[in-house]
C-alpha positions in Angstrom: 34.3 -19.8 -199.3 33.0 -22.4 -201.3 30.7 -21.6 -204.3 27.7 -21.3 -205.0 28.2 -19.7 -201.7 24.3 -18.8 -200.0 23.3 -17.6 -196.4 20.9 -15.3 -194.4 21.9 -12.8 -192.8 19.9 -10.4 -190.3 23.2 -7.3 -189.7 25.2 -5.9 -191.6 28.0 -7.0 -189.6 27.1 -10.1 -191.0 27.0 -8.6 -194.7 30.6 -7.2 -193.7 32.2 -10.3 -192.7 31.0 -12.1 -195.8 32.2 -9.6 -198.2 35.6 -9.7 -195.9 36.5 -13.7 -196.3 35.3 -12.7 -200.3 38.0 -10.2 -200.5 40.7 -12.9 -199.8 39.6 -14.5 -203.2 39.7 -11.0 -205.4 42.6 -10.7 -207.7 43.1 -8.3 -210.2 41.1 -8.7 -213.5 38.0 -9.7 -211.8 34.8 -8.8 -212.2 32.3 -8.9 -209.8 28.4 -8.4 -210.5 26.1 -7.4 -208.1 21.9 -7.7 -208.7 19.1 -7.3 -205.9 16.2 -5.3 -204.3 16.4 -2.1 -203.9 18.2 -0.5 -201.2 19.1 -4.4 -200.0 23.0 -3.9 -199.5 24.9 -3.7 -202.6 27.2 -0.8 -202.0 27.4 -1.9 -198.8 28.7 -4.9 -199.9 31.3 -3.5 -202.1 32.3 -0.6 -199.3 33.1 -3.3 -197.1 35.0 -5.2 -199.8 37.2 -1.9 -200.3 37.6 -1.5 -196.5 40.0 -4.5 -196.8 41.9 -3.0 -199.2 42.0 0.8 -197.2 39.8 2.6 -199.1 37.3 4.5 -197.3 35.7 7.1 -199.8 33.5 4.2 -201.6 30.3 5.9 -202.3 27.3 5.4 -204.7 28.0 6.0 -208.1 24.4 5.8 -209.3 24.9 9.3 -210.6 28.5 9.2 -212.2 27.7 5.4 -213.4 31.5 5.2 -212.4 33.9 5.7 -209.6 37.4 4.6 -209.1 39.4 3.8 -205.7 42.6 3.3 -205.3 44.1 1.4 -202.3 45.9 -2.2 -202.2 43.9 -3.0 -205.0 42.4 -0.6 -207.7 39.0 -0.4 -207.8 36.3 0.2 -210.4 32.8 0.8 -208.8 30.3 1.0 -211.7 26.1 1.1 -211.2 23.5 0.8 -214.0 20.6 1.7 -212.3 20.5 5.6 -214.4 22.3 3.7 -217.1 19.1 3.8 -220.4 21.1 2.8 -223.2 24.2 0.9 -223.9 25.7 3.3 -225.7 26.0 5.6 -222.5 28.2 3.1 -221.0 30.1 3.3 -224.4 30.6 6.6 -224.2 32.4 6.2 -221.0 35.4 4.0 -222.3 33.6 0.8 -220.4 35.3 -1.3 -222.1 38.2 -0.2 -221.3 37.5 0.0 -217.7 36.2 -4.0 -218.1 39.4 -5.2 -219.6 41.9 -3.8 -217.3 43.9 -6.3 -215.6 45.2 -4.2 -213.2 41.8 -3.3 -211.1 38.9 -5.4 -209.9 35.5 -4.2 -210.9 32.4 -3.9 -209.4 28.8 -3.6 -211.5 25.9 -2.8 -209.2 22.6 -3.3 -211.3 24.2 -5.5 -214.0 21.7 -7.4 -214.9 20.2 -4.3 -217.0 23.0 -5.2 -219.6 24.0 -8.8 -219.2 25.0 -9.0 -223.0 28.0 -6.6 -222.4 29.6 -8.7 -219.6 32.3 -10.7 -219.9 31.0 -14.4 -219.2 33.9 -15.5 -216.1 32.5 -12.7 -213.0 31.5 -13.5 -209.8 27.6 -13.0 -209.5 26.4 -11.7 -206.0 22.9 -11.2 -205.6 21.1 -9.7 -202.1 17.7 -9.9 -202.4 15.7 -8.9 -199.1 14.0 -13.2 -197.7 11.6 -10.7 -195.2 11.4 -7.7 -193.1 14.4 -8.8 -190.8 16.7 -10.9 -192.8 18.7 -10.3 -196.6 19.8 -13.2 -198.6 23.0 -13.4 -200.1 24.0 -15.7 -202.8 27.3 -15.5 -204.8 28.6 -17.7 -207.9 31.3 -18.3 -209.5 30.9 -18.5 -213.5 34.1 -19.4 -216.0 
């Protein structure tokens, strides 16, 4: 996968093999930022990541803001959407959750608090292109 990586898609079998040949790049310490319409695929995205690394239980975490899986990789599943004030995520221990070394992280919505993020992420962004087909773009930054 070459970066920035960008392609339409119309199935999600498609969204599933993308976020597969992603997974081969994840090591632990990333962090991986995920923005788009509504409803357009994000957890999918990241349930299909954690599939690679058998973990099956991924959910939404737009209630709990966070969730954590364990498999061949840890991962931290976190989504902003409910999020209204920094200081929510604060009380949480996010930061402590961002600078661990030993899981990858996932922030769904993350552009509602970019000036908390570390600068080097991976940036995915699915954003619906018309009624059959999703567009996914992903960069690399740092």
């Amino acid at each position: 996968m070459e970066f920035p990586f960008h392609k339409k898609i119309i199935t999600e079998s498609e969204t599933a093999e993308i976020a597969e040949e992603f997974s081969k790049l994840l090591v632990n310490g990333e962090i991986v930022l995920l923005n788009g319409d509504l409803g357009s695929g994000k957890t999918f995205f990241v349930k299909s990541v954690c599939r690679q690394f058998g973990i099956q239980n991924v959910s939404s975490p737009s209630f709990s803001i966070v969730n954590e899986y364990q498999g061949d990789k840890n991962i931290i599943h976190f989504d902003f959407y409910r999020v209204k004030k920094i200081e929510e995520l604060y009380d949480i221990g996010f930061e402590d959750y961002i600078m661990n070394t030993e899981t990858v992280v996932f922030i769904e919505w993350s552009n509602m608090f970019l000036e908390i993020l570390p600068k080097k992420n991976y940036e995915i962004e699915i954003k619906f292109a018309n009624n059959s087909e999703r567009e996914i773009t992903i960069v690399k930054h740092g």
